[in-house]
KOLDRENMAR-973876 format. One record per residue (C-alpha): residue in three letters; x, y, z; residue number from 0. Coordinates in steps of 0.25 Angstrom, whole numbers, plus 5000, padded with zeros to 4 digits. Each point is the difference from the previous one (the first is absolute). Layout:
N
+--------+------+------+------+-----+
| residu |    x |    y |    z | num |
+--------+------+------+------+-----+
|    ala |    X |    Y |    Z | NUM |
...
+--------+------+------+------+-----+
! end
This chain:
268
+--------+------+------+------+-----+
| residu |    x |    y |    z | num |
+--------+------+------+------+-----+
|    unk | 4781 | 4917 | 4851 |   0 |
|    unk | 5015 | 4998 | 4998 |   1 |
|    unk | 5004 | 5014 | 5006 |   2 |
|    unk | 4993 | 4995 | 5014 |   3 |
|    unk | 5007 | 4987 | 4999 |   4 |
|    unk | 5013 | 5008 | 4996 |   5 |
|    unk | 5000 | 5009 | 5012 |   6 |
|    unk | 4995 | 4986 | 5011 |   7 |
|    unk | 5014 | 4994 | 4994 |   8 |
|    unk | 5008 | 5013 | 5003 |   9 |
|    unk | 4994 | 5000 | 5014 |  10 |
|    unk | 5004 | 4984 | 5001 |  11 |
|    unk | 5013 | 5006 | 4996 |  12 |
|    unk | 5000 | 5010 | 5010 |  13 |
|    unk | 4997 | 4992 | 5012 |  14 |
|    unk | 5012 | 4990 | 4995 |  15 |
|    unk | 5010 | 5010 | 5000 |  16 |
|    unk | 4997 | 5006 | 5012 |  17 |
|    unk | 4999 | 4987 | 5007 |  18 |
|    unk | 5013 | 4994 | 4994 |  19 |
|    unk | 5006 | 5015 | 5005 |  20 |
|    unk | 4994 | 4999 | 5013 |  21 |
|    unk | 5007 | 4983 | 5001 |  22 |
|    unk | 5014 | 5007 | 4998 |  23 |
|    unk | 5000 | 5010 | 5012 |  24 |
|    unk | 5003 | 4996 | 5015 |  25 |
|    unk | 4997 | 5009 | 5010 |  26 |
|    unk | 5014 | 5002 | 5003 |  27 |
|    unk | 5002 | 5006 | 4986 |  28 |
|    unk | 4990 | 5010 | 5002 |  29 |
|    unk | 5001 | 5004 | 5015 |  30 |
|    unk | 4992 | 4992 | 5007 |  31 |
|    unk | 5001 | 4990 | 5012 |  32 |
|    unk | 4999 | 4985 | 4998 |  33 |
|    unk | 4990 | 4996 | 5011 |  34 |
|    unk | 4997 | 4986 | 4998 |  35 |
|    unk | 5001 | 4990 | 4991 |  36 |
|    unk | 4994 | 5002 | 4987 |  37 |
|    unk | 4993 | 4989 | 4992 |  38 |
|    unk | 5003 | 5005 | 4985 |  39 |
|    unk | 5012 | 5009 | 4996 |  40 |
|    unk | 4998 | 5015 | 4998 |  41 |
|    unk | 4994 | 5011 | 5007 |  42 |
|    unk | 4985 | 4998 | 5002 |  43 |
|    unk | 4991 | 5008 | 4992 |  44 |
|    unk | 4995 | 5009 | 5014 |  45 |
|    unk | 5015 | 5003 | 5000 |  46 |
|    unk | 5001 | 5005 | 4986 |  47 |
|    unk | 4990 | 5009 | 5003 |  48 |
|    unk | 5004 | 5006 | 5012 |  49 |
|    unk | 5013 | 5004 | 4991 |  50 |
|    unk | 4991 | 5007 | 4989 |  51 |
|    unk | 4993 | 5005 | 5010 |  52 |
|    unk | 4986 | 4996 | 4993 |  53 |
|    unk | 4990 | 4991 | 5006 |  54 |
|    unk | 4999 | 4985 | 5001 |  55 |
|    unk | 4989 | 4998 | 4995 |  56 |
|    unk | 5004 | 5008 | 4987 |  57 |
|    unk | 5014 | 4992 | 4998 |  58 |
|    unk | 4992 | 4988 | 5001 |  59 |
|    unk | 4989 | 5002 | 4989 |  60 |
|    unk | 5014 | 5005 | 4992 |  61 |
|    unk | 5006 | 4986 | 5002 |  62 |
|    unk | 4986 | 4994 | 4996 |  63 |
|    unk | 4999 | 5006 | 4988 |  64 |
|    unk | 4988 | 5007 | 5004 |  65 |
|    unk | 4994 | 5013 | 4992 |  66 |
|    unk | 5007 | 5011 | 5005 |  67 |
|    unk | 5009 | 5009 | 4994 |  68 |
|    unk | 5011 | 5005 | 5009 |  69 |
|    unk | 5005 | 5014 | 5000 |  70 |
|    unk | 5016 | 5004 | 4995 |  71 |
|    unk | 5003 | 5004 | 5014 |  72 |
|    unk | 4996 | 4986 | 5005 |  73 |
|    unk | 5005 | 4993 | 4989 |  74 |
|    unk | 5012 | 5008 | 5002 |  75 |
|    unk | 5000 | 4997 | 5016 |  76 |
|    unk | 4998 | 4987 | 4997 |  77 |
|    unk | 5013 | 4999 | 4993 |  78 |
|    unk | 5008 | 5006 | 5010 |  79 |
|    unk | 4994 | 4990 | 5010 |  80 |
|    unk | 5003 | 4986 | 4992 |  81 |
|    unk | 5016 | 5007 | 4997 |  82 |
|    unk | 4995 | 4999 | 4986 |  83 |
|    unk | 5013 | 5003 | 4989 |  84 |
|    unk | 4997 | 5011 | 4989 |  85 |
|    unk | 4996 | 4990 | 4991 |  86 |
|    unk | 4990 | 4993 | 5010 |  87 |
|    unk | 4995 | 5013 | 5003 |  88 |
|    unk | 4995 | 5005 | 4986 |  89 |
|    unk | 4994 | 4985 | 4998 |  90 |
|    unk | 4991 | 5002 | 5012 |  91 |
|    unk | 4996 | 5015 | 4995 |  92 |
|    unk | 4995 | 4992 | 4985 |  93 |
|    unk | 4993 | 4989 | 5008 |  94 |
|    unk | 4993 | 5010 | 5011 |  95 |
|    unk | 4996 | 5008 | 4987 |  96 |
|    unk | 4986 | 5000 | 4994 |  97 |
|    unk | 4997 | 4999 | 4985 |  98 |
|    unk | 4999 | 4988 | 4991 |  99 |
|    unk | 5010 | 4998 | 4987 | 100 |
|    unk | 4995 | 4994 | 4986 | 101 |
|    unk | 5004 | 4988 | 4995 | 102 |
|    unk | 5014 | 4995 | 4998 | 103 |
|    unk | 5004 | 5003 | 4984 | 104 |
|    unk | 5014 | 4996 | 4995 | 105 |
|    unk | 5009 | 5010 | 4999 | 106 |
|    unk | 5007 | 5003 | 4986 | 107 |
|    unk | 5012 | 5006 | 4998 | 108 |
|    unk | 5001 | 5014 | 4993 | 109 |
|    unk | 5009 | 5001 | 4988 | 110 |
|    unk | 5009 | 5009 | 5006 | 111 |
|    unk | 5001 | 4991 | 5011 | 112 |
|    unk | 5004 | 4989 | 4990 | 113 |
|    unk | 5010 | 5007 | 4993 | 114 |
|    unk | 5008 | 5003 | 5012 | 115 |
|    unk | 5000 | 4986 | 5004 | 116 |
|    unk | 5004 | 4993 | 4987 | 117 |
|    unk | 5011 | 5010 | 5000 | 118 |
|    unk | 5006 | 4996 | 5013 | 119 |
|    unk | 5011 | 4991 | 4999 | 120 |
|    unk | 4998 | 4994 | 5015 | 121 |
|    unk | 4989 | 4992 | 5001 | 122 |
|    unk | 4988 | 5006 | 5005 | 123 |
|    unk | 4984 | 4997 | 5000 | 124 |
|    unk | 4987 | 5007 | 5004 | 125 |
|    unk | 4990 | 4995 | 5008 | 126 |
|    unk | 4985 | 5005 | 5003 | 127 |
|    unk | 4992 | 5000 | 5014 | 128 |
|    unk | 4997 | 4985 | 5001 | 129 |
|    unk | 5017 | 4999 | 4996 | 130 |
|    unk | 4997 | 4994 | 4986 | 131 |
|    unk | 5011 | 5002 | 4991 | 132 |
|    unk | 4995 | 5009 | 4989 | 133 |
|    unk | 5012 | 5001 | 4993 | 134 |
|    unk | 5016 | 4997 | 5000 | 135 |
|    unk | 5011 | 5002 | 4991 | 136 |
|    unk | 5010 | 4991 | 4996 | 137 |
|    unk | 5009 | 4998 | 5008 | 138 |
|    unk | 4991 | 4999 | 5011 | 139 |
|    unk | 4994 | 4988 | 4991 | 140 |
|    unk | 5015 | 4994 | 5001 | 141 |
|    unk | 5003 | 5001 | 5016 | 142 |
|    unk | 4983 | 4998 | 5005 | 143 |
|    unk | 4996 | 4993 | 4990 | 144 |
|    unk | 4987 | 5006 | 4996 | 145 |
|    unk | 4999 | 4995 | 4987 | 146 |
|    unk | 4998 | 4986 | 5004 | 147 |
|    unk | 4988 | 5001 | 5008 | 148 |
|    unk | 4988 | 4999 | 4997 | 149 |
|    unk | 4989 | 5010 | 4997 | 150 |
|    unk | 4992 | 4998 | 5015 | 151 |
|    unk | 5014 | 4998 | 5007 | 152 |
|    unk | 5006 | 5015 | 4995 | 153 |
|    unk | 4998 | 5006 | 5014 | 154 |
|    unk | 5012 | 5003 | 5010 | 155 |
|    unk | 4995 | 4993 | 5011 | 156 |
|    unk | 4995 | 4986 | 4993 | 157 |
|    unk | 5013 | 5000 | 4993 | 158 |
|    unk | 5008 | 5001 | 5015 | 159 |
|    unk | 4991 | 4992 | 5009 | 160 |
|    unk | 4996 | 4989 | 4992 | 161 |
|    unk | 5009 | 4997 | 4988 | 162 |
|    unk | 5014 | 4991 | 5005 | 163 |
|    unk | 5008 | 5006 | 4990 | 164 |
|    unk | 4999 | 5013 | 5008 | 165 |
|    unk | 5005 | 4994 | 5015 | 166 |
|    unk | 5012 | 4994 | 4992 | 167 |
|    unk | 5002 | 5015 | 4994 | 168 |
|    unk | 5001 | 5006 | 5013 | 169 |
|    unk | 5006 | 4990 | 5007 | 170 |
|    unk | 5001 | 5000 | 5017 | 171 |
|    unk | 4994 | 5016 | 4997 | 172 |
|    unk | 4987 | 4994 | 4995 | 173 |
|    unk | 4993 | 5000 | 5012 | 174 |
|    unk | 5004 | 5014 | 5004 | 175 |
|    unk | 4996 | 5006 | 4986 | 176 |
|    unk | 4987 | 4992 | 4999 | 177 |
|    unk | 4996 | 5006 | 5015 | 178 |
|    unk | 5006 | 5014 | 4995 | 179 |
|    unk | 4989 | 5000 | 4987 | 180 |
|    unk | 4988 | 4994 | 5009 | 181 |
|    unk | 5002 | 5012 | 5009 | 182 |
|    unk | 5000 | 5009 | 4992 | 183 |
|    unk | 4988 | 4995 | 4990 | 184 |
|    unk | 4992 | 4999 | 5014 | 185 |
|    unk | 4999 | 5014 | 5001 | 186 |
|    unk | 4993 | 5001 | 4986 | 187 |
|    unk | 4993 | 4987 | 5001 | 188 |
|    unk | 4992 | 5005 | 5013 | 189 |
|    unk | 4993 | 5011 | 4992 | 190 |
|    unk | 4995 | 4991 | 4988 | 191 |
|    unk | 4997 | 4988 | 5008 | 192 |
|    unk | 4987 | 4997 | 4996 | 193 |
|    unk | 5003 | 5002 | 4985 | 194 |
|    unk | 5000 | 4987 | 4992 | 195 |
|    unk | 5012 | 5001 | 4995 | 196 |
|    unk | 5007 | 5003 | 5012 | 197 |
|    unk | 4993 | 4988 | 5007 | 198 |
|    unk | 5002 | 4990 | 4987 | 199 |
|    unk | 5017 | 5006 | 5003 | 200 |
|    unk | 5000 | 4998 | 5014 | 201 |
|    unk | 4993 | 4985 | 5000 | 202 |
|    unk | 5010 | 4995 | 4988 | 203 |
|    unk | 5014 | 5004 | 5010 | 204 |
|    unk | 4992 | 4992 | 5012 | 205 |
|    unk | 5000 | 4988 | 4991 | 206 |
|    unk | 5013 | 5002 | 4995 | 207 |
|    unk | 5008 | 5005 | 5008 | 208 |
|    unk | 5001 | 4991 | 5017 | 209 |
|    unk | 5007 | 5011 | 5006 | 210 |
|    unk | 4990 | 5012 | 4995 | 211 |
|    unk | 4989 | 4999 | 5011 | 212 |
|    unk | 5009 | 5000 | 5010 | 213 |
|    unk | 5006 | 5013 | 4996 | 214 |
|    unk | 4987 | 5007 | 4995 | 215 |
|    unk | 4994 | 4997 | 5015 | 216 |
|    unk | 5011 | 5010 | 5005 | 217 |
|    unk | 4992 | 5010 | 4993 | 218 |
|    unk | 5015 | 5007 | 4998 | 219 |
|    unk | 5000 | 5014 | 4992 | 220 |
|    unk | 5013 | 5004 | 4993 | 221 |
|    unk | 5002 | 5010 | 4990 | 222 |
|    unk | 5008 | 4998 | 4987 | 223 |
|    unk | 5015 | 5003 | 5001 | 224 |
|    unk | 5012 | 4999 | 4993 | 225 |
|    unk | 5009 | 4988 | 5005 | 226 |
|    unk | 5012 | 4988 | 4994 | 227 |
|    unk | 4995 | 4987 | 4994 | 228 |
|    unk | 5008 | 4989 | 4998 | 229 |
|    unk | 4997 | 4990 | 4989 | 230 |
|    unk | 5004 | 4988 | 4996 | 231 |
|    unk | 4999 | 4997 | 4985 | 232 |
|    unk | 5000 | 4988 | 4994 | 233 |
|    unk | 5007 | 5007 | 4989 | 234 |
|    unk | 5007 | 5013 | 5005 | 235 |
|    unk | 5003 | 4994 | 5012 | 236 |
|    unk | 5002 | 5007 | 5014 | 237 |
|    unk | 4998 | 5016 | 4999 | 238 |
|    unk | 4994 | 5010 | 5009 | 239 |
|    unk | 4990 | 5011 | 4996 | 240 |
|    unk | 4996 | 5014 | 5005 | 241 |
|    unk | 4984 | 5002 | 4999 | 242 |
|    unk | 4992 | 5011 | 5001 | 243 |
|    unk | 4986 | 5005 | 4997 | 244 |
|    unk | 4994 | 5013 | 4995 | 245 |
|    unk | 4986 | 5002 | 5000 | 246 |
|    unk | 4994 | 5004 | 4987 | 247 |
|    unk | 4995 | 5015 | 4999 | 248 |
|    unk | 4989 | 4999 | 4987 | 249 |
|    unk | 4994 | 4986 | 5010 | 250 |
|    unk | 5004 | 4998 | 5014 | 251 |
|    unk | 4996 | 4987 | 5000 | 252 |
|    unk | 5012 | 4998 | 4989 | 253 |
|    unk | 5014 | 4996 | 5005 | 254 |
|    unk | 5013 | 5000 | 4993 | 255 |
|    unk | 5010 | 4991 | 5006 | 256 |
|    unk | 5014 | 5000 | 4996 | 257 |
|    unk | 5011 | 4990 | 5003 | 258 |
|    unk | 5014 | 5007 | 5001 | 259 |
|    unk | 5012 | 4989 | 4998 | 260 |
|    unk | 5010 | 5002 | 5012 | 261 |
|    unk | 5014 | 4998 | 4997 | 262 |
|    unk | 5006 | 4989 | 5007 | 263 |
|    unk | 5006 | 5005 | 5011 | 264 |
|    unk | 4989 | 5009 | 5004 | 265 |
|    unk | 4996 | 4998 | 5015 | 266 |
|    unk | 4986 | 4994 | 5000 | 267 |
+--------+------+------+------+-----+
! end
């Protein structure tokens, strides 16, 4: 039964994240008293525990990625415990919550939608949940290249993590940005990890992309914010970009994103 298997994943899911949370902390950051040496990094799970104040017993069938369904107050106590960010916090809340999702469908791009972003002269594209690239205007096409890539390659994060045009693109900031999108495609990946096409994304950047299974393991959660890129284009050159994202009100899994040209002398 797919939804069965889709809710065993988000509890895999669950457990990792906690578990990778839990690796961060010392028990200096949280209060408590290093007593002897320790043979892993991070608070033990009895120690988590104690800080949410719920029973062992319970953090551990969480961390196992048993069926139980933990409550908002301990999923909010939880947080407080593991120093989670904003972010973090609103990840663990739609890992711990129950309910199963129907298959992954590509997102289409409402005409509105498409009239606006044909009439922007930045460039600027749209992407869908899984970060495939549903559409892009022209001079998007010029700086990004969109055009020339192929059919099963128009996707955000293929396009960054596995293409070499794209590391000479963004020069020394590659690595910085390519971390900045699996951050923050982690957040959405988690809920749709068993679906196909989510699994068929994920198992394509492993193969492309050396440095992806490093960064993923961190199980880091960012939200989308606005930020400068600096490109380095075979033909325009050296220039520097302000981007930012807006979430799509007819479909919240639509994003617009636009790239503001910053003048020369703007401080990056």
């Amino acid at each position: 039964m797919p939804e069965i298997a889709g809710a065993e994943r988000k509890r895999r899911e669950l457990g990792d994240f906690l578990r990778a949370r839990r690796g961060r902390l010392t028990p200096e950051s949280v209060g408590l008293s290093r007593q002897r040496r320790r043979r892993t990094p991070g608070l033990r799970r009895e120690e988590v525990a104690e800080l949410a104040g719920i029973g062992v017993d319970w953090y551990i069938r969480l961390e196992q990625g048993r069926p139980v369904t933990p409550s908002v107050s301990t999923v909010d106590a939880l947080a407080r415990a593991l120093r989670l960010s904003e972010a973090e916090h609103q990840h663990l809340r739609a890992l711990a919550g129950g309910g199963g999702r129907r298959a992954f469908q590509p997102e289409t791009a409402p005409p509105a939608l498409l009239r606006l972003l044909h009439s922007l002269p930045q460039p600027a594209y749209v992407t869908g949940r899984r970060r495939d690239l549903v559409a892009w205007n022209a001079a998007a096409a010029d700086l990004l290249g969109f055009d020339t890539l192929a059919e099963d390659e128009r996707n955000v994060l293929v396009s960054m993590l596995t293409k070499p045009v794209s590391r000479r693109l963004f020069g020394d900031g590659w690595a910085e940005e390519a971390q900045r999108m699996v951050a923050t495609f982690r957040a959405t990946h988690d809920l749709w990890a068993d679906d196909p096409a989510f699994v068929a994304l994920l198992r394509r950047l492993r193969e492309g992309c050396p440095e992806f299974d490093g960064w993923w393991e961190r199980h880091d959660i960012r939200r989308a914010t606005s930020g400068v890129k600096v490109l380095h284009h075979a033909s325009h050159g050296v220039s520097a970009f302000e981007h930012s994202s807006f979430q799509v009100t007819d479909d919240p899994g639509l994003k617009l994103v636009i790239y503001t040209p910053l003048a020369p002398d703007t401080p990056a």
